[in-house]
C-alpha positions in Angstrom: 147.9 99.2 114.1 148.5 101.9 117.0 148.5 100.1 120.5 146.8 103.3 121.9 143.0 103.5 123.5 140.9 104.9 121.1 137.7 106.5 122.5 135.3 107.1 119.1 132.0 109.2 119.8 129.6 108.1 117.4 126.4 109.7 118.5 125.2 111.7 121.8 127.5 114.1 122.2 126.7 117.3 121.1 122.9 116.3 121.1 120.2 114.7 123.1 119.6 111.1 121.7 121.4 108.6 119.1 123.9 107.7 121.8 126.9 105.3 120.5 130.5 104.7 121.8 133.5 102.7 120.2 136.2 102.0 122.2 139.4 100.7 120.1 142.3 99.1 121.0 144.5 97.9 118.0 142.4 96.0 115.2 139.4 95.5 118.1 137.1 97.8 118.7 133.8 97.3 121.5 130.8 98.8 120.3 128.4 100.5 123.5 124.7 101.2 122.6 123.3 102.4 119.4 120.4 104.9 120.0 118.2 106.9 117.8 117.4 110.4 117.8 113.7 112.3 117.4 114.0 114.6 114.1 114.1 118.6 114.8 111.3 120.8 114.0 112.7 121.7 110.8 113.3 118.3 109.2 110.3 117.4 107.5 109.2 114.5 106.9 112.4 112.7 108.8 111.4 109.6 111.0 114.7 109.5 113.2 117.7 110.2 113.1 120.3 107.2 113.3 124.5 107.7 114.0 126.7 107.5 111.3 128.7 104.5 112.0 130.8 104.8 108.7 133.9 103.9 110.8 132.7 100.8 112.2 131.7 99.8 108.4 135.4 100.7 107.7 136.6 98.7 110.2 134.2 96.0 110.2 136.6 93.4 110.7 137.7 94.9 113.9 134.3 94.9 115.6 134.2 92.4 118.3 130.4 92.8 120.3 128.3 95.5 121.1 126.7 95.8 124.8 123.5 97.7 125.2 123.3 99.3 128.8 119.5 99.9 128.9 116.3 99.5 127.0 115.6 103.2 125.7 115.0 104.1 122.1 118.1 106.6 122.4 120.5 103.7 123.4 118.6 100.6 121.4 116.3 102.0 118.2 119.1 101.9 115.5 119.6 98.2 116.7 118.3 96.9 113.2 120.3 99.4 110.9 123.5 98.1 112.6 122.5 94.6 112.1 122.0 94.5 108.7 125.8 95.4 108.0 127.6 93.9 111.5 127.0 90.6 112.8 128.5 90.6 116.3 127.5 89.4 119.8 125.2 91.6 121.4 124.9 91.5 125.6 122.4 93.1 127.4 120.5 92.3 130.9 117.4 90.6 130.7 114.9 93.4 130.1 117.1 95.0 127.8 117.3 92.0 125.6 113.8 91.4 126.0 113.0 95.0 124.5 115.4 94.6 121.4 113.9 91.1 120.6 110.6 92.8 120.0 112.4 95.0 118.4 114.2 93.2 115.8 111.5 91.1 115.6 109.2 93.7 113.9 112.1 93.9 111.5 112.4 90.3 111.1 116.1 90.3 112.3 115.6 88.3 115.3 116.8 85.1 114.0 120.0 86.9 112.8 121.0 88.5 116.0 123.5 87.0 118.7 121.9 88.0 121.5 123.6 87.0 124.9 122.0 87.6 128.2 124.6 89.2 130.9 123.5 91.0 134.4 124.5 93.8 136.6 127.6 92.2 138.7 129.0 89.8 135.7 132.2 90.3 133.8 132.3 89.6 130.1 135.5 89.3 128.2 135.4 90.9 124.4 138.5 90.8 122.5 141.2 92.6 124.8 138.6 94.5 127.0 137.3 93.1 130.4 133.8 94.5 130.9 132.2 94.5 133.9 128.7 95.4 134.7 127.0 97.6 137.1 123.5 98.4 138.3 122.3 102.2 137.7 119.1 104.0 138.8 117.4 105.1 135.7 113.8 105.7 134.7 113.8 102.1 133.4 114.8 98.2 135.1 117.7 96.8 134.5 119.9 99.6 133.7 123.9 98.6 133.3 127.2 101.1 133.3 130.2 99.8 132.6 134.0 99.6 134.0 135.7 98.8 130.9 139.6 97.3 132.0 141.4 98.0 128.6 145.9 97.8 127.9 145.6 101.2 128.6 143.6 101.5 131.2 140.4 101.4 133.0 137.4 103.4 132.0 134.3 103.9 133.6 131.1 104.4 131.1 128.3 105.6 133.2 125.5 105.4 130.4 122.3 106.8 131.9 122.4 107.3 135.9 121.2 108.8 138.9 121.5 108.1 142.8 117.4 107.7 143.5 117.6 105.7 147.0 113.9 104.6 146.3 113.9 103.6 143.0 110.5 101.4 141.7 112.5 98.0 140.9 114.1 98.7 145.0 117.6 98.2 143.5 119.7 101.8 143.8 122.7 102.3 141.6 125.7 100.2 143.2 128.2 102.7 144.6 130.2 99.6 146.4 131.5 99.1 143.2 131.9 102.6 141.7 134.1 102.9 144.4 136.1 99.8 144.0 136.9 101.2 140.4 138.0 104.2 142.1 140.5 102.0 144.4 142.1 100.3 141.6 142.6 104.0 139.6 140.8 105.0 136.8 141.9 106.4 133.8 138.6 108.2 132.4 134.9 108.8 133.0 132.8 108.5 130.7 129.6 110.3 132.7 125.8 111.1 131.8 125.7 115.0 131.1 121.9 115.3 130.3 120.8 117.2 133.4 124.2 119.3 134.1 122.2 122.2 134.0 120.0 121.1 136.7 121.0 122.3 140.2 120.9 120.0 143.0 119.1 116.6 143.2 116.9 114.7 140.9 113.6 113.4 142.9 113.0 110.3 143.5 111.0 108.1 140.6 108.7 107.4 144.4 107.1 111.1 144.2 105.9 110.6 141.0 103.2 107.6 142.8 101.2 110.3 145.2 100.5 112.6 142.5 99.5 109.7 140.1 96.9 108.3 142.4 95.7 112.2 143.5 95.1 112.5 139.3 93.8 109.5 139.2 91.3 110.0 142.2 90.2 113.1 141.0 89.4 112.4 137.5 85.7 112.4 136.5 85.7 110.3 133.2 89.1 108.1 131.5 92.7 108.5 132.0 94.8 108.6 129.5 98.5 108.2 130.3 101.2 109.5 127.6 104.4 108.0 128.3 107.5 105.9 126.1 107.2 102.5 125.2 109.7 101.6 126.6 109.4 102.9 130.2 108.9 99.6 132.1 108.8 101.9 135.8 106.0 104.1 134.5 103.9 101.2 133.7 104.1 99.8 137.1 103.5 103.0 138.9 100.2 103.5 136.2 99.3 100.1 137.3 99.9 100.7 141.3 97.5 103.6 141.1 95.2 102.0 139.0 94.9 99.1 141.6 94.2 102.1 144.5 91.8 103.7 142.8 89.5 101.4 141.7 90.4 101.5 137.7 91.6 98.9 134.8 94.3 99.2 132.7 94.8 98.6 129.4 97.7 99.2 126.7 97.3 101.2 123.6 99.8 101.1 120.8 101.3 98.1 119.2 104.7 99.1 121.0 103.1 99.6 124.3 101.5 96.5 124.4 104.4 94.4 123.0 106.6 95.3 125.6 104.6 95.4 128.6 103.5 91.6 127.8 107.4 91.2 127.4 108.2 92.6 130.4 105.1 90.9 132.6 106.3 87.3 131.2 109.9 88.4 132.7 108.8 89.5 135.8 109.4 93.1 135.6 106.3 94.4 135.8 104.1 93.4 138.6 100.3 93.6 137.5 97.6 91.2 138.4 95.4 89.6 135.7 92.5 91.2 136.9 93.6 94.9 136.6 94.6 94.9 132.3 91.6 94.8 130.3 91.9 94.7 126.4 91.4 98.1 124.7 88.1 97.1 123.0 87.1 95.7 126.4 88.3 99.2 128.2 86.5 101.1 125.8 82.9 99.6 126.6 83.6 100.3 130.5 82.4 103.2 132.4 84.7 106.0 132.3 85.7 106.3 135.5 87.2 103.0 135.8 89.6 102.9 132.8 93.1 103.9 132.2 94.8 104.3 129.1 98.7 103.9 128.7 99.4 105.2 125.1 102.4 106.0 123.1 102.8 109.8 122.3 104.4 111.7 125.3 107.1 113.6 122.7 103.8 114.8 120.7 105.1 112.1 117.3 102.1 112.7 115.1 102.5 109.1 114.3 102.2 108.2 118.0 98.3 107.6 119.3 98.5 110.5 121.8 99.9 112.5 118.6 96.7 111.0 116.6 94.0 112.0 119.2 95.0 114.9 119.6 94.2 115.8 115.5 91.1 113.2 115.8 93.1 110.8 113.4 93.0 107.8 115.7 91.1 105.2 114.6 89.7 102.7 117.3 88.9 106.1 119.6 88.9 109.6 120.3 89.6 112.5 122.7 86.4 113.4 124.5 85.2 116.0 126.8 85.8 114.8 130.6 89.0 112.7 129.8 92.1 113.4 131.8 95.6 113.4 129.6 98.6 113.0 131.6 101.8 114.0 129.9 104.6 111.5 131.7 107.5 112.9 130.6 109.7 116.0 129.9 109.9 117.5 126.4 113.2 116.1 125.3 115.5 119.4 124.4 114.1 120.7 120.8 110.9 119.3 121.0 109.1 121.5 123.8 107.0 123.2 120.1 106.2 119.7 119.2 104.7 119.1 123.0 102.9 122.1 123.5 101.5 122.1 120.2 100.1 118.6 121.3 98.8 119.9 124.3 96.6 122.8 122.9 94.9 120.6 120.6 94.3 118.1 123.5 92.4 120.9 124.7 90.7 121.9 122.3 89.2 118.4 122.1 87.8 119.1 125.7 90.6 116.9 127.8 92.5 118.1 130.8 95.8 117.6 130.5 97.9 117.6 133.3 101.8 117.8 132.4 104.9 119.8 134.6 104.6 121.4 136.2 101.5 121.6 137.4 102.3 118.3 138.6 104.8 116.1 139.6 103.8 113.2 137.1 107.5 112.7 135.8 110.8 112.6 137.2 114.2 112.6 135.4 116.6 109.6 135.0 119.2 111.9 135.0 121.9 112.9 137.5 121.5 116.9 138.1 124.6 118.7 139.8 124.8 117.1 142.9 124.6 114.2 141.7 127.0 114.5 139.1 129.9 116.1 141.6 129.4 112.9 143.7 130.1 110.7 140.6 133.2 112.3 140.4 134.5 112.5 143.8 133.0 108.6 144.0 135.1 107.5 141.3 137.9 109.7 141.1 139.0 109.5 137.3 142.1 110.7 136.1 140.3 112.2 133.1 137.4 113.1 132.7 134.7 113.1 129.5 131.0 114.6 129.3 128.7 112.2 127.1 125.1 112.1 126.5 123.8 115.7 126.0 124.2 118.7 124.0 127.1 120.7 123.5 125.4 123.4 126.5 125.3 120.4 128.7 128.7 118.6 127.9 130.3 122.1 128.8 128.4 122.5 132.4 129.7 119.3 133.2 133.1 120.4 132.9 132.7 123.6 134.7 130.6 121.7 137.7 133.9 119.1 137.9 136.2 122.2 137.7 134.2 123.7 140.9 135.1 120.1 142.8 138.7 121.2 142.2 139.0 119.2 138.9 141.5 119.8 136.4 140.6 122.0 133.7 143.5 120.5 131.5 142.3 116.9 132.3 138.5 117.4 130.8 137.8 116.5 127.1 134.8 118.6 126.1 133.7 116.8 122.4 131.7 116.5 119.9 130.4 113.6 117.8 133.5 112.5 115.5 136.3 114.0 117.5 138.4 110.8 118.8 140.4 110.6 122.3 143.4 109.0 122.7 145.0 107.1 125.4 148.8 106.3 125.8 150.9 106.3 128.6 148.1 107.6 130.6 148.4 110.8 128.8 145.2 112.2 126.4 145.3 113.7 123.3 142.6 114.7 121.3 142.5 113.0 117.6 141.2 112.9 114.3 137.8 114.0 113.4 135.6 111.4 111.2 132.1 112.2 110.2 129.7 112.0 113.2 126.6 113.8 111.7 122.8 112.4 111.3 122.0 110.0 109.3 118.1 110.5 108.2 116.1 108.0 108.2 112.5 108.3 106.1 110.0 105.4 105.5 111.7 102.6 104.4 114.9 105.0 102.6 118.1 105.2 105.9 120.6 107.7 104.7 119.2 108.6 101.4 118.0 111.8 102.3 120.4 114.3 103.3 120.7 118.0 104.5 120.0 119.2 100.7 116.9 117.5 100.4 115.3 118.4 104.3 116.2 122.0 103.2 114.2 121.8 99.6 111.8 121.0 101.8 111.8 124.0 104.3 111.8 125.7 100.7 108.8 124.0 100.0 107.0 124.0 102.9 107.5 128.1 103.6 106.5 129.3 99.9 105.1 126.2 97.8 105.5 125.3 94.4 104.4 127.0 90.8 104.4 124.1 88.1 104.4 125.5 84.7 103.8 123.3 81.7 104.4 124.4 78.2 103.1 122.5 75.1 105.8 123.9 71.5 105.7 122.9 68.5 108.9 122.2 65.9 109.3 126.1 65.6 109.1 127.1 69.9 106.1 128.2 69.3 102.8 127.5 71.7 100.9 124.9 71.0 98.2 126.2 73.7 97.6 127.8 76.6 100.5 127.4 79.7 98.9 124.8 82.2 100.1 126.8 85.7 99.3 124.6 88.5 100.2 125.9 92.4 100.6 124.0 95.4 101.2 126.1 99.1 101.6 129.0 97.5 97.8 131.2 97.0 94.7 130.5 98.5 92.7 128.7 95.7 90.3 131.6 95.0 93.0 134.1 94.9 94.9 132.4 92.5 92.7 133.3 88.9 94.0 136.5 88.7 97.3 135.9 89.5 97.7 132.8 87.4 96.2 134.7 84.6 99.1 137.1 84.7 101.8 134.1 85.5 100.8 133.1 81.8 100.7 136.3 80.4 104.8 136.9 81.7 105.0 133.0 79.9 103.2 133.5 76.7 105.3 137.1 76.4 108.9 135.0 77.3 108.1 132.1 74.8 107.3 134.6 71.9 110.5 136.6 72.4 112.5 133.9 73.2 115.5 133.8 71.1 117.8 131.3 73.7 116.7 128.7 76.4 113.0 128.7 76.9 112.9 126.7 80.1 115.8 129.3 82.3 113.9 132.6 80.2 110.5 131.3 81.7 111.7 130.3 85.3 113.6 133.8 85.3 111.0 136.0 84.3 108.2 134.6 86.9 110.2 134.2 89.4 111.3 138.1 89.5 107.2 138.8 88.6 106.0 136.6 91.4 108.9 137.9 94.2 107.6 141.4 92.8 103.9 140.8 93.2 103.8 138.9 96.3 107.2 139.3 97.8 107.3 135.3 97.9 109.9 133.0 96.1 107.8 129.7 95.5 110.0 126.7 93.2 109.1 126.9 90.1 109.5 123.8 87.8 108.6 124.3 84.1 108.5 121.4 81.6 109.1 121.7 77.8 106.7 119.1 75.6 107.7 119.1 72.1 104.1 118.1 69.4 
């Protein structure tokens, strides 16, 4: 086996989301976080979108531990998938572990998992690579990069960062030691690329509290809050100006509530007793004193924000005089999805508040600024975009070539393409697959780009079913049965079915070869002719 560094992007780069790194050196390979990704508008019916970690299962022999550097769905929620076919160590701080033990918990994979607890400062040693862990500011506790010492060389993994000198946990990202990296010479950043098109500074996660309390203040009736899960800071800020202005709290969401009781019994959420309420308890109060945290800020139809707003929720609804505050940014793709959300919230009579008519979310992402200091902090040799789309990896490399970075010295991938280290020189690899896996109910990888494009078929012209009763001869037994699904309006169809059947009748009594292509041909080119629409048509043969 090659004694070269092998850098192996798995997921998040060329997209926002399912973020996984392998770094391999010989038969030994470290596994960093293992994210999902929210499906696209156009692939129906998906759930999310996991990596493809073929290699790893191809070298499963190799794979020493996995480390998680925060709690968020796009570094965590394909957790379970991975442990049902790797078995390693897993380290992760303290919140972060407590997140993926609810987690794999609902998936009854707890008990399987080798979870080890590590914190920002501590080294751990996996296989040949010395990993040492450092606080980040993000939108969430506990957040971890990494300085990875390897044979070849050391590389810096930023995972999700920004430099917020107020963060809500008080604990800014630790540039004493991004700076020590850069006095013992690094070999390659790995750095967050998710706001590279985002000119100067990201705000502070502290101006996020004075226009929380102003909505809060100014509300007439409830509050609802739409945020992720998983965003630990959010729920203490909700709580904060609940507390000021005279409101309970409670959780909605099995999610929600799961991890905020998680991260209350770890002491990473502040709230007293007295301020959470039970939702059946919070729904019985006076509107003006409740808020609602719910799930839903991405607009998931499955999500309880996504179900109020199309009055499918079951234990409440939307009403007029509620307040609906969207905390968070429409993650690239899914500002349709959001919006969409939003107009049925008002339909239902809410106000919904969202950016930017006010400052209720921050990023956890570096913008420009931010991102140039990184650079000059750490002062790679090399230098490789992650987390973000293709747009966003390639900013990054043109804000690091304004600093006076070498063009020549920036690898600008995508998922698949592996890096190589040896010598301290970089060359760019082979490409392995590195494309989504789907994952729908219960069925992970079954469904493929074939099937979510059947149903774009499906869902832009319908169906035409066609059933045809023969006897021994070919001859009809009875009348076609033509049945249509999102195709014609119900009471348009009589007419035009009538003269589907006629085209069918005509076909079988002339047919003199294969029944089944002769039918589909002839009413699909009478249909496209009529209506200027190409449903599927499915016709099935019975023999009596």
């Amino acid at each position: 086996m090659s004694k070269k560094l092998r850098i192996i992007p798995l997921g998040g780069l060329g997209e926002v989301g399912k973020n996984m790194m392998a770094y391999q050196y010989g038969d030994n390979i470290l596994v960093v976080d293992t994210g999902i990704m929210f499906p696209e508008n156009d692939m129906l019916g998906i759930d999310y979108i996991i990596p493809d970690f073929d290699y790893l299962m191809n070298h499963i022999d190799s794979v020493r531990g996995i480390v998680i550097t925060h709690g968020h769905e796009d570094h965590t929620g394909a957790i379970a998938h991975v442990l049902e076919h790797i078995n390693v160590p897993i380290y992760a701080t303290p919140l972060t572990r407590g997140l993926l033990e609810v987690k794999l918990s609902r998936n009854g994979l707890l008990s399987k998992a080798d979870l080890n607890t590590v914190q920002a400062g501590e080294t751990i040693h996996i296989g040949p690579f010395t990993v040492e862990l450092f606080h980040v500011s993000h939108s969430i506790p506990d957040a971890v990069g990494l300085g990875i010492t390897t044979p070849a060389g050391l590389v810096v993994h930023t995972a999700d960062y920004k430099f917020d000198p107020t963060p809500v946990d008080g604990w800014p990202t630790d540039f004493s030691k991004l700076a020590e990296f850069a006095g013992r010479g690094v070999l390659a950043l790995l750095a967050d690329s998710t706001n590279a098109d985002k000119p100067g500074w990201t705000p502070s996660e502290k101006v996020i509290d004075p226009a929380l309390q102003k909505a809060f203040g100014e509300a007439p009736g409830r509050v609802l809050i739409a945020s992720f899960a998983s965003l630990i800071s959010r729920m203490q800020q909700v709580a904060i100006a609940a507390q000021k202005t005279g409101r309970k709290m409670a959780f909605v969401g099995v999610s929600m509530t799961e991890n905020a009781k998680m991260a209350r019994q770890l002491g990473y959420l502040d709230i007293p007793e007295e301020t959470v309420v039970p939702l059946d308890q919070a729904l019985k109060m006076k509107d003006h004193e409740v808020v609602l945290m719910c799930t839903g800020s991405q607009g998931e139809p499955s999500s309880i924000m996504g179900r109020l707003s199309t009055g499918t929720n079951r234990q409440f609804d939307v009403k007029a005089g509620d307040t609906v505050i969207l905390s968070s940014h429409p993650i690239p793709g899914n500002e349709e999805t959001v919006h969409r959300t939003i107009n049925r919230l008002f339909q239902r009579g809410a106000n919904v508040i969202y950016e930017p008519l006010a400052q209720v979310h921050v990023s956890g992402h570096a913008s420009q600024e931010e991102i140039k200091l990184m650079i000059n902090m750490v002062k790679p040799k090399y230098l490789i975009p992650i987390h973000g789309e293709l747009r966003h990896l390639k900013q990054h490399a043109a804000i690091a070539t304004e600093i006076g970075f070498p063009l020549e010295n920036i690898a600008v991938v995508e998922n698949g393409r592996i890096i190589e280290f040896e010598d301290d020189v970089m060359e760019l690899g082979e490409r392995i697959p590195g494309g989504y896996v789907f994952v729908d109910g219960s069925r992970v990888g079954d469904v493929g780009p074939s099937v979510v494009r059947e149903r774009e078929v499906l869902a832009r012209d319908g169906i035409v079913v066609i059933s045809l009763a023969l006897d021994s001869t070919g001859r009809l037994c009875d009348e076609p049965d033509i049945i249509t699904r999102g195709f014609v309006y119900k009471h348009d169809a009589d007419e035009l079915i009538e003269e589907i059947s006629e085209q069918v009748v005509a076909v079988v009594q002339n047919a003199n070869g294969n029944i089944h292509d002769d039918v589909v041909q002839r009413v699909r080119s009478f249909l496209y002719r009529e209506t200027k629409r190409r449903p599927q048509i499915f016709v099935t043969l019975s023999w009596v």
